[in-house]
Structure formats: structure tokens, C-alpha cells
C-alpha positions as CSV (number, residue, x, y, z in Angstrom):
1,X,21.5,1.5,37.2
2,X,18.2,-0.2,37.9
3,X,15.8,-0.2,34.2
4,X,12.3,-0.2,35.0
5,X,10.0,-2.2,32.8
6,X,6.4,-1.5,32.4
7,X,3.9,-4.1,31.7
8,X,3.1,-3.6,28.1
9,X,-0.7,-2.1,28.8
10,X,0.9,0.0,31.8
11,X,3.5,1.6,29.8
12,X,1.1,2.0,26.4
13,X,-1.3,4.0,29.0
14,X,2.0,6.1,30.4
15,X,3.0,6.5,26.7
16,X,-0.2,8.3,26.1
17,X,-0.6,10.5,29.0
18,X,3.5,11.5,28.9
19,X,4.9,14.5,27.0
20,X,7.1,12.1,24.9
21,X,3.6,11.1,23.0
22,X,3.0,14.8,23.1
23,X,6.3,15.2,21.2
24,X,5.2,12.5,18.6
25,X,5.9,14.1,14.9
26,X,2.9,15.6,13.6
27,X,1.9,13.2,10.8
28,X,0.4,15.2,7.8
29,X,-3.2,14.3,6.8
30,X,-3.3,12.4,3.7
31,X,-6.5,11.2,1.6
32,X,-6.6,7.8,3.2
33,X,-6.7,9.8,6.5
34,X,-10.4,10.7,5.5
35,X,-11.1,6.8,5.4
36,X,-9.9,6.0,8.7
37,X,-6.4,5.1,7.9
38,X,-3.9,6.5,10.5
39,X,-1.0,8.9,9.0
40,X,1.9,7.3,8.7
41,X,5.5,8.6,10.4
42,X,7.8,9.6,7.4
43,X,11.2,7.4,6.4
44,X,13.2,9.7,8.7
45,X,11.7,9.0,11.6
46,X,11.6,5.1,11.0
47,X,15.3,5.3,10.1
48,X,15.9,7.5,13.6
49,X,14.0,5.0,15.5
50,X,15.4,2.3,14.7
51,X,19.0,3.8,15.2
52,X,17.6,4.2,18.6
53,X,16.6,0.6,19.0
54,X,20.0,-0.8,18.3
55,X,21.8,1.9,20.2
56,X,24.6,0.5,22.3
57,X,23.2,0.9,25.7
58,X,20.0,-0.7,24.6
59,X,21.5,-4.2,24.0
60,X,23.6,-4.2,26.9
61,X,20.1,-3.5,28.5
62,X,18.4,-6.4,26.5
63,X,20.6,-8.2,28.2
64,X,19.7,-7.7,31.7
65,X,16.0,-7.9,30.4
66,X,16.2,-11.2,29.3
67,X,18.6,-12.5,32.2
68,X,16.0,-11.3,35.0
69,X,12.9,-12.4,33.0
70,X,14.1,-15.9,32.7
71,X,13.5,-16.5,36.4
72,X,14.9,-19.7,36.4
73,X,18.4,-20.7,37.0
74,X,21.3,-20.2,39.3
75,X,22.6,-15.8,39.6
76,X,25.2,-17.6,37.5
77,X,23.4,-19.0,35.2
78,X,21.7,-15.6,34.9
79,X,25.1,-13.7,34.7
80,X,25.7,-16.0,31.7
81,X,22.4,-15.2,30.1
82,X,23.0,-11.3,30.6
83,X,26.2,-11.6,29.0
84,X,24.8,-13.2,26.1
85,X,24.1,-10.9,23.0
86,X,21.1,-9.9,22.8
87,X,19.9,-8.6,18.7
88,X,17.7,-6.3,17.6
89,X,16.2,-7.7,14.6
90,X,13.3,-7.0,12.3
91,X,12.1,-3.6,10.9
92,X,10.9,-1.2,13.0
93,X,7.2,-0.7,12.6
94,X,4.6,2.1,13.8
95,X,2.3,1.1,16.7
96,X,-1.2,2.5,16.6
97,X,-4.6,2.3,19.3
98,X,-7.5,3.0,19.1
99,X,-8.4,6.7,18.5
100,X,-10.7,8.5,21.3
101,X,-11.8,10.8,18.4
102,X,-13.0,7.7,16.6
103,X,-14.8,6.5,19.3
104,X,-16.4,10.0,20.1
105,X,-17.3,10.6,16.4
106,X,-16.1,13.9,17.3
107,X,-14.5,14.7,13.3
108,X,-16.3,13.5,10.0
109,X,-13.2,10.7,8.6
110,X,-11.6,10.6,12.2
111,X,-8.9,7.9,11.8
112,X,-9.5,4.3,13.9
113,X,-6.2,4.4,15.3
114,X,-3.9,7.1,16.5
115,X,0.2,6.7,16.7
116,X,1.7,5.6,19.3
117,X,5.6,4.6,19.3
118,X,7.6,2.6,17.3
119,X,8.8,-1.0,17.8
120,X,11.2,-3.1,17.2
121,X,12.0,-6.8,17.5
122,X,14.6,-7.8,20.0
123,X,16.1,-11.5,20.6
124,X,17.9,-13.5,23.1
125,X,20.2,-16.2,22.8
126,X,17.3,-19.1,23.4
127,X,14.9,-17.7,21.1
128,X,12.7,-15.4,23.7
129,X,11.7,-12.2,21.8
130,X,11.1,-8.7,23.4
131,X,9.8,-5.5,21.6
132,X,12.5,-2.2,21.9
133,X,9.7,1.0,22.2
134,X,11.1,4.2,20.8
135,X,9.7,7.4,20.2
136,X,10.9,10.9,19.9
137,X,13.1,12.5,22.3
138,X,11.6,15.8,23.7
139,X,15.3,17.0,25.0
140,X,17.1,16.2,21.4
141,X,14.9,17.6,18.5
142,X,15.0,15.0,16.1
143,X,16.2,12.3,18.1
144,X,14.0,9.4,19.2
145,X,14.7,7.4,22.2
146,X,13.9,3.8,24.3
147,X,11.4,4.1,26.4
148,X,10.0,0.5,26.8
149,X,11.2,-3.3,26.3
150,X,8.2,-5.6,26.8
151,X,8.2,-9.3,26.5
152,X,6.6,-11.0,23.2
153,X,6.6,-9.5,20.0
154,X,2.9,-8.7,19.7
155,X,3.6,-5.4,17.4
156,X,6.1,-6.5,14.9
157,X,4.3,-10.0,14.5
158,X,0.3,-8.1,14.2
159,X,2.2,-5.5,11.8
160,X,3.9,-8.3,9.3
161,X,0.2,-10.1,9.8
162,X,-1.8,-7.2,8.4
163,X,0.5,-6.3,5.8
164,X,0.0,-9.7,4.0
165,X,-3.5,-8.8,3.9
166,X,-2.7,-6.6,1.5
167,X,-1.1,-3.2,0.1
168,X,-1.9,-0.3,2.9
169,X,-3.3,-2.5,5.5
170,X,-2.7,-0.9,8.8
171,X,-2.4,-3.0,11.9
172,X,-3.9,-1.3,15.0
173,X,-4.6,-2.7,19.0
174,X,-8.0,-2.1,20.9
175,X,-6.1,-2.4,24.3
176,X,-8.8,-2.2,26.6
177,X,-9.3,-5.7,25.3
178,X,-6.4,-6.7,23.6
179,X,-7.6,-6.5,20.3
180,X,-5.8,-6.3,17.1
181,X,-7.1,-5.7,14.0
182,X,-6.3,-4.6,10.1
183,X,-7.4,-2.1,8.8
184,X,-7.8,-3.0,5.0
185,X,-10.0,-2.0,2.1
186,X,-12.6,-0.1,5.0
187,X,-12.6,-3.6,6.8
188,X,-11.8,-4.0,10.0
189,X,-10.4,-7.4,9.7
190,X,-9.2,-9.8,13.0
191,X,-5.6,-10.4,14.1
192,X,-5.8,-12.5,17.3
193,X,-8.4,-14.3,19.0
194,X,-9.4,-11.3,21.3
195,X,-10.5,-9.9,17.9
196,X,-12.4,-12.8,16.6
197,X,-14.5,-12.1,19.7
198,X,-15.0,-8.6,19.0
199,X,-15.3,-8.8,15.4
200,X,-16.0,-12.4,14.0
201,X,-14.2,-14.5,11.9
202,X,-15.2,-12.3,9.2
203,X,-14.8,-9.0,10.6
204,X,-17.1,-5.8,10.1
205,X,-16.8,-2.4,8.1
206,X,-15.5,0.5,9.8
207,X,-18.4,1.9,9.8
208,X,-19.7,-1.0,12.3
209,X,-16.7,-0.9,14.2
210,X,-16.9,2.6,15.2
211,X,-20.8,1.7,16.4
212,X,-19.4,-1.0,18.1
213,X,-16.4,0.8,20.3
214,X,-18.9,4.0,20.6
215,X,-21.2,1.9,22.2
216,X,-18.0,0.1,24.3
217,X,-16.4,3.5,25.2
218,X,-18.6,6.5,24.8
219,X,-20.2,6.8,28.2
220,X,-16.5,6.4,29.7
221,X,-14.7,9.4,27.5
222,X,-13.3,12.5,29.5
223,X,-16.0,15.0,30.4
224,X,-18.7,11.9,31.1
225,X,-20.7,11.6,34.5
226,X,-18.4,7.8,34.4
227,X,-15.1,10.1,34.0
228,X,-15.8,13.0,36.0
229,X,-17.1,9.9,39.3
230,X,-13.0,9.0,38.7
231,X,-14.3,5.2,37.6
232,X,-11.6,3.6,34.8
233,X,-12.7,0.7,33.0
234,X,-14.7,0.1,36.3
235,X,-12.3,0.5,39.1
236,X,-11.4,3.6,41.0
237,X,-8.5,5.4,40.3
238,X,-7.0,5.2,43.3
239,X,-6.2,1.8,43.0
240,X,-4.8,1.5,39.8
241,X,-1.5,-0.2,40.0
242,X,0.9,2.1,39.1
243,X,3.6,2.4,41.0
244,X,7.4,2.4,40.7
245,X,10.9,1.6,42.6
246,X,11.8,4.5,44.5
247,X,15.1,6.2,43.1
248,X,14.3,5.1,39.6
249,X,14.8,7.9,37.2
250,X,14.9,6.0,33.8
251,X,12.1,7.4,30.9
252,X,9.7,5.0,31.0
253,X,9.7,5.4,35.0
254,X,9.1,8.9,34.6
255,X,6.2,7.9,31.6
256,X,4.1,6.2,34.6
257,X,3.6,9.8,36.1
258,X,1.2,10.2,33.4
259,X,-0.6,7.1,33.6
260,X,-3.7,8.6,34.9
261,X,-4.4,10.9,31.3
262,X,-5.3,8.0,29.1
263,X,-6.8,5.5,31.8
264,X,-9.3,8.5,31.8
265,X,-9.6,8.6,28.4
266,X,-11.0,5.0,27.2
267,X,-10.8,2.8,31.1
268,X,-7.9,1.0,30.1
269,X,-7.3,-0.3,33.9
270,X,-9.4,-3.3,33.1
271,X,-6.2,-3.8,30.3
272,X,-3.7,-2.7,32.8
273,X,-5.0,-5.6,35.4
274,X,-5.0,-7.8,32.5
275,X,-1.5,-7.6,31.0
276,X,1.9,-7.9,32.8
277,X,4.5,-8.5,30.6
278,X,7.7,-7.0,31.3
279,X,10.7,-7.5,33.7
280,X,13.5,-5.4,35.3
281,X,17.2,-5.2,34.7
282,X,20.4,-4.4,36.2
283,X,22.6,-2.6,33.8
């Protein structure tokens, strides 16, 4: 069977706008909640998620992944790669972007970020490192499921970064620009240089984020003149690149049917045009 991989920013946008992020797990409100914080998916669904991650048929995929994004070598050399093992390493971590809602101001306390999936590290035998994306299965209550591999390990490595911040430092991606950021103490702190732009060295409160990305994203939210004229992060929908191999019926091929829903919401085809990281395997 032939996997389709999205580009990282391609299948974040189909993530949002598919009814797996629709079957997300309802994450209770908690008092941090109220000071932007994102709720956190419980110990079950880490534990499920990363069963999912390290399931069988997703390392025999890994392979294929790694052996096609190579792109150099002999089809032998290739073979050899794909039959290497690939490993799923690392803790699985929650991925969160930026929240419309935030950006709106449409709530008091709003939370920056909103969850996305879940990912985990994976590695090949000469070092390269994808990220395994999982989130819950809408056919198997209580499952969760791969629905990604994306080159680079941008979650797991912006996670561990924010975390040695400090206790309940959240990590959390601006996509439209590639932005990460922690969330710690009401600070919106810097995780890669597409932050430091944003933000400064120093970064800003969260009060003077949400000015900031209101002032980025407001005009471009569903239900805006910008929306409603079909512009996304200034191009026209129709050309967004989002198409797939015909007679591909894998989940993450059936996420890009959604792509439209959150390219609406926040423009995120300047990120889309940005970003391609991914590959396709033959498993």
C-alpha cells in the first residue's frame, strides 16, 4: 500500500479541519485554563497514544518513510535502509496551536493554544528523526491512531525545551509563521528563531501576545469581509496545494479533504507554501 505523507503545515491544517480533531477528548477546564494554559489530555490518553505510535505497522511504515526520504542512493541501497529498524523513542507529548478564540478574544481566559495531536519521536538507523502523529480514532472509542509521520522532531524537541523552563510550562506553535513558544508564569517566552522575531529575545506577557496575534489574525477569522472574499493568508483558495495520489485511502489522505476549515480559520496557506517536510512510503 502506498502511505501518504503530508507536509507537516499541510497535515496540521487537515488535522484541524478533519473529524479525527473533532473526536479529540474533551479536556476538562481547570484553573490554569482561566490563565491561558491549554487543558491537558489525561494519562490514558498519553498511554493509548503512544501504544499507537509503536504499533507494529507503524514501524514497518517508518521504515519505508525513511528509505524514500533519504533520496539518495541505489533502490538497493534504499531496500536496505527500509529494512532497517526504525524506533520509536521518546515520550509522547501533546501538540498545541494557536487558539482562534484567543486571537478573537471571543471568551474572558480563552486559552493561547488549543490541542491538536499527539507526537512521538521516531528514529532511523543513521540518526534522521521523524515525529509519529496520533490522535483518537473516531471508528474505535477509546482508541487513538497514526495519522502523520513528518520529518524533524520539531514537537518533542519544543516540548522538552519549554519544560526546562520550568514546572507547567506549555510549549505551543504559531504555524502561520512557525513560531514556538512557552507558555510559562503568563509569559510568552521564545522557542526558535521564528519566535525571537515575533516576540524578542525576552518575550512579552500574554496579555501582549494576544494584541499582537489579534492584530496578525483578526481581520482574516471566519465570518470576515477577508474570509467570506475566500483569501487564506493572502492567496486564493483555489490554489492552495492540496492535493493527493489518486487511489490513496490511508487517514491522513482522507485528513486533506478537510484542509479548507482551518486555512479559513487563521490563513495558514502562507505556512502551507512555507513548510514541506514529509515523504511517501511503500509498505
Amino acid at each position: 500500500m502506498t502511505h501518504f505523507r503530508a507536509p507537516r503545515a499541510l497535515a496540521a491544517i487537515a488535522l484541524a479541519g478533519s473529524g479525527l480533531l473533532a473526536a479529540a477528548p474533551a479536556l476538562a477546564a481547570t484553573p490554569a485554563a482561566a490563565a491561558g494554559v491549554p487543558s491537558a489530555p489525561s494519562a490514558a490518553d498519553v498511554t493509548a497514544a503512544a501504544a499507537a505510535a509503536k504499533a507494529a505497522p507503524v514501524v514497518q511504515t517508518l521504515g519505508g518513510f525513511f528509505a524514500h526520504g533519504s533520496g539518495q542512493g541505489s533502490s538497493d541501497a534504499r531496500q536496505a535502509q527500509a529494512a532497517a529498524p526504525a524506533r520509536v523513542v521518546g515520550d509522547t507529548v501533546p501538540v498545541y496551536y494557536l487558539n482562534p478564540d484567543f486571537v478573537a478574544a471571543a471568551s474572558a481566559g480563552a486559552p493561547v493554544a488549543k490541542f491538536a495531536f499527539m507526537a512521538t519521536e521516531a528514529d532511523a538507523a543513521d540518526g534522521r528523526k521523524a515525529s509519529v502523529w496520533t490522535a483518537p480514532d473516531p471508528h474505535n472509542s477509546g482508541s487513538w491512531a497514526e495519522i502523520n509521520i513528518a520529518s524533524g522532531s520539531d514537537e518533542t524537541d519544543h516540548a522538552a525545551a519549554a519544560a526546562a523552563l520550568g514546572r507547567g510550562a506549555v510549549a505551543f506553535e504559531e504555524p502561520q509563521i512557525r513560531a514556538w513558544y512557552a507558555l510559562v508564569d503568563g509569559q510568552v517566552r521564545p522557542l526558535n528563531p521564528d519566535a525571537v522575531r515575533s516576540v524578542g529575545d525576552a518575550g512579552i506577557t500574554l496579555a501582549q501576545y494576544q494584541q499582537v496575534v489579534h492584530d496578525r489574525y483578526a481581520d482574516k477569522l471566519p465570518g470576515t469581509d477577508y474570509a467570506k472574499a475566500h483569501l487564506l493568508g493572502g492567496f486564493d483558495r483555489g490554489t492552495a496545494p492540496v492535493a493527493a495520489p489518486a487511489g490513496d485511502s490511508t487517514p491522513t489522505t482522507a485528513l486533506l479533504t478537510g484542509a479548507g476549515t482551518l486555512l479559513a480559520a487563521l490563513g495558514l496557506a502562507t505556512a502551507l507554501l512555507r513548510r514541506r517536510r514529509a515523504g511517501r512510503s511503500t509498505a
